[in-house]
C-alpha positions in Angstrom: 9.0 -181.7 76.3 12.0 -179.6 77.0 13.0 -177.0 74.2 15.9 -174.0 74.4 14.8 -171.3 72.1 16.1 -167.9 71.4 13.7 -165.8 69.3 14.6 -162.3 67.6 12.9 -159.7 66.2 13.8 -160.1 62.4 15.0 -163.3 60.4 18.6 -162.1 59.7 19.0 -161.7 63.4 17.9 -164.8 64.5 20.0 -166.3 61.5 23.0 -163.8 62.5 22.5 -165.5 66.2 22.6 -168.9 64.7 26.1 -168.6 63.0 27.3 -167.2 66.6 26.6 -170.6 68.2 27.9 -172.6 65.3 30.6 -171.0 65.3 31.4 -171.5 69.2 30.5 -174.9 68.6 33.4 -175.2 65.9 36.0 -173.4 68.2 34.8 -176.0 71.0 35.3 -179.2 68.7 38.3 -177.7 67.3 40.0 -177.5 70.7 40.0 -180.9 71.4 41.3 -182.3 67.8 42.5 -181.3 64.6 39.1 -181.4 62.5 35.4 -179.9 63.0 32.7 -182.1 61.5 29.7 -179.3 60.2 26.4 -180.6 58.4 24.8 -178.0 56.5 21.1 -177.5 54.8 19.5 -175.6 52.4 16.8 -173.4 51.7 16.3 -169.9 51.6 16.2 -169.2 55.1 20.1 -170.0 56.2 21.5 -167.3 53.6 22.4 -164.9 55.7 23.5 -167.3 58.2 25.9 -168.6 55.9 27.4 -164.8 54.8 27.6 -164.5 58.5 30.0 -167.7 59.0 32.0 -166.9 56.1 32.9 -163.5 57.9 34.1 -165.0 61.0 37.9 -166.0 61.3 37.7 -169.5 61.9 40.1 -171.9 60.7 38.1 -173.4 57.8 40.7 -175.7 56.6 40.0 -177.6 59.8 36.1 -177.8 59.1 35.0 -180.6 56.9 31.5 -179.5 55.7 28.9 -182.3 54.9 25.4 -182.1 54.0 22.0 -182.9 56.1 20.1 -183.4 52.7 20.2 -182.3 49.0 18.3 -182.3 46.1 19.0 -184.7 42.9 20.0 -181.9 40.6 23.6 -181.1 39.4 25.7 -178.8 41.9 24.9 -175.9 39.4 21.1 -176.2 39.1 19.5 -173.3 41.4 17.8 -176.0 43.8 21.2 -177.2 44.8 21.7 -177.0 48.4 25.3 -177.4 47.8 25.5 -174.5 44.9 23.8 -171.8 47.9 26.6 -173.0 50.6 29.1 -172.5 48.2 28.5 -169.0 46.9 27.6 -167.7 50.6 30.0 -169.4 52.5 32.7 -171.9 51.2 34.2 -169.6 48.1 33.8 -166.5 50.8 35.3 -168.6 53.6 38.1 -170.7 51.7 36.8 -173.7 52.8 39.7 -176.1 50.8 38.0 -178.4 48.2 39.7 -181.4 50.1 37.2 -180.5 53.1 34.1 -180.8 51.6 32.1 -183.6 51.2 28.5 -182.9 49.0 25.4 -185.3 48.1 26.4 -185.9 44.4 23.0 -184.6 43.1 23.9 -185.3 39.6 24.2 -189.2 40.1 20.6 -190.9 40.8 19.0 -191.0 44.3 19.9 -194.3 45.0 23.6 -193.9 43.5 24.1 -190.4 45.2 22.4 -191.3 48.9 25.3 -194.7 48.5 28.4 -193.1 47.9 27.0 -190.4 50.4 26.8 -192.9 53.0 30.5 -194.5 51.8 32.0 -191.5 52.6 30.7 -190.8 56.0 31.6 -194.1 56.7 35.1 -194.0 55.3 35.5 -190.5 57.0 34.8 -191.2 60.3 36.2 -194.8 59.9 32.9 -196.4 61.0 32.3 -199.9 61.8 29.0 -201.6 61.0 26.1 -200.4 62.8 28.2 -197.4 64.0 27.0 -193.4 63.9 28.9 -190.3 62.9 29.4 -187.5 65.3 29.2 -184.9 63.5 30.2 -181.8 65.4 27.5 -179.1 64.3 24.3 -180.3 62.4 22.5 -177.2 61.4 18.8 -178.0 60.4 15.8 -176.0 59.3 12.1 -177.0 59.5 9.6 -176.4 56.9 5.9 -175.4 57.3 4.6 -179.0 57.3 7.4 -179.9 60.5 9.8 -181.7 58.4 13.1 -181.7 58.9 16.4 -182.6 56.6 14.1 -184.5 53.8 12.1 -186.3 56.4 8.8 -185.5 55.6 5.5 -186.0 58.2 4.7 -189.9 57.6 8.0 -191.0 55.7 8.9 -194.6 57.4 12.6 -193.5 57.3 11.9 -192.1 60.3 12.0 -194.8 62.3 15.2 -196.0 60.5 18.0 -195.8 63.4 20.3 -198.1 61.8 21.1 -195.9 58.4 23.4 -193.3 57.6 21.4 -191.6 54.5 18.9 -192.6 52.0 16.9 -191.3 49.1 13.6 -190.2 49.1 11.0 -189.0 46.5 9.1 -186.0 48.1 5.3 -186.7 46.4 4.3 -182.7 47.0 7.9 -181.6 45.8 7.6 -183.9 42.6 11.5 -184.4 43.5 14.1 -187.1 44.6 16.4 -185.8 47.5 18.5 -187.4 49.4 18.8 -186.9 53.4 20.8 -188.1 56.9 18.4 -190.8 58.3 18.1 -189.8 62.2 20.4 -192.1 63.6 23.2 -189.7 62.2 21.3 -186.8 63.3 20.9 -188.0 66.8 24.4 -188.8 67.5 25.6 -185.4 66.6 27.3 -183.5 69.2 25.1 -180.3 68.8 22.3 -179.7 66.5 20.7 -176.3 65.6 17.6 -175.2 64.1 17.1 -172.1 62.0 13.6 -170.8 61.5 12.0 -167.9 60.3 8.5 -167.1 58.9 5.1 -166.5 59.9 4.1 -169.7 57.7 6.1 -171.6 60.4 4.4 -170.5 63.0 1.5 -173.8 63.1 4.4 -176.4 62.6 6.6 -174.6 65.8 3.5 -174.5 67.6 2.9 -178.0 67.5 6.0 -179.3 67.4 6.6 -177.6 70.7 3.8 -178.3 72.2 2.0 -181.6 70.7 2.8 -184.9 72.2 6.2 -186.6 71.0 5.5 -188.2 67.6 8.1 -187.6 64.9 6.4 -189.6 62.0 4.1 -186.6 62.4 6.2 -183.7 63.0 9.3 -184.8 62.2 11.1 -181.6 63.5 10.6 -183.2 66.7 13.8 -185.5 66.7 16.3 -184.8 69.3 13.6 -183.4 72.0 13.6 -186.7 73.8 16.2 -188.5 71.8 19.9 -187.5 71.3 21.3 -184.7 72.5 20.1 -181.2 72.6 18.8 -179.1 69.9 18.8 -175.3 70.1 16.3 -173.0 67.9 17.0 -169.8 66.2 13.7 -168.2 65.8 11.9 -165.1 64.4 9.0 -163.2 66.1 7.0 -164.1 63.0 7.8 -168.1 63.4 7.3 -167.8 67.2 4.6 -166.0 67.6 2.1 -168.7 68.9 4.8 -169.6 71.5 3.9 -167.0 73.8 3.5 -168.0 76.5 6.3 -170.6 76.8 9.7 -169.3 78.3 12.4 -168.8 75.2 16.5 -169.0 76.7 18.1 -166.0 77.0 
């Protein structure tokens, strides 16, 4: 199965590398209307990625920033995806309140992953059964192969037809709410960003095992949607030797 991959030496470099592209991606989208759609997640990994955006001179109050998943916990509760994006890149960048549009993690799951979905739809003025294009989805992958809050065996993976849903995460003990993939398959351009040697097993397989994302759920978009492009480090790629990496 295809895959474009650039790996680096160090985790801030590949994360460094992965705000480059985003950010070509928004000047792109930017050029041909007035508004750049950017998804976001969280974790500990896209830090530096985010200090990295914030320091470029785009033109945030054209970027409307949504999320690819949160956890149900208040915007100010240290597990907030939305609490890490804000410190490291919207207060740095001056991303106008008006433009961003967070999981309301202090509502319930159910509550939160509906008016979620309500305001994707009344954004992008959908009509039923319609998909957002988002301009930039930026994902990460965790050691298991799961991607946004689609965990390995979670039927929501073969949901096409949803916008975003909750999900309790049994080995988290914790509610989230996440983009199904039909969003994340329509999206213009989608990144990954992953760094670790505990990634390494998960990569390896989701390179190189047969297309099945109710298993490895990091797998959506290699034969499906459009492209997805990897930010790696040496530590994450190392049992991808072997396989040719992009330039």
């Amino acid at each position: 199965m295809p895959f474009e991959w650039h790996s680096f030496p160090e985790a801030k470099a590949a994360a460094e590398a992965c705000a480059e592209h985003i950010g070509r991606e928004i000047e792109e989208a930017l050029g041909g209307r007035g508004y750049a759609a950017l998804a976001l997640s969280g974790g500990t990994t896209p830090k530096p990625m985010f200090a990295c955006l914030a320091a470029m001179k785009l033109p945030w109050d054209r970027v409307q920033v949504f999320w690819v998943d949160e956890r149900v916990v208040p915007p100010t509760d240290a597990e907030s995806n939305y609490k890490l994006a804000a410190e490291t890149l919207l207060v740095p960048a001056r991303v106008p309140q008006r433009n961003v549009h967070r999981i309301r993690g202090e509502l319930t799951a159910g509550a939160a992953a509906r008016a979620y979905a309500q305001e994707i739809r009344e954004f992008f003025g959908l009509d039923p059964g319609e998909m957002p294009e988002f301009d930039v989805v930026h994902r990460g992958m965790g050691p298991d192969g799961h991607t946004a809050s689609l965990f390995p065996g979670q039927p929501l993976i073969e949901d096409r037809q949803g916008l975003a849903s909750a999900v309790y995460v049994e080995k988290k003990s914790m509610w989230r709410v996440t983009l199904l993939p039909g969003p994340l398959l329509a999206a213009r351009s989608t990144v990954v960003l992953a760094a670790g040697p505990d990634k390494g097993e998960a990569l390896r397989s989701v390179f190189n095992e047969p297309y099945d994302p109710v298993l490895y759920p990091a797998q959506l978009g290699a034969r499906e949607g459009r492209p997805v492009v990897w930010f790696l480090d040496r530590a994450a790629a190392r049992l991808l030797e072997g396989a040719e990496a992009a330039g």
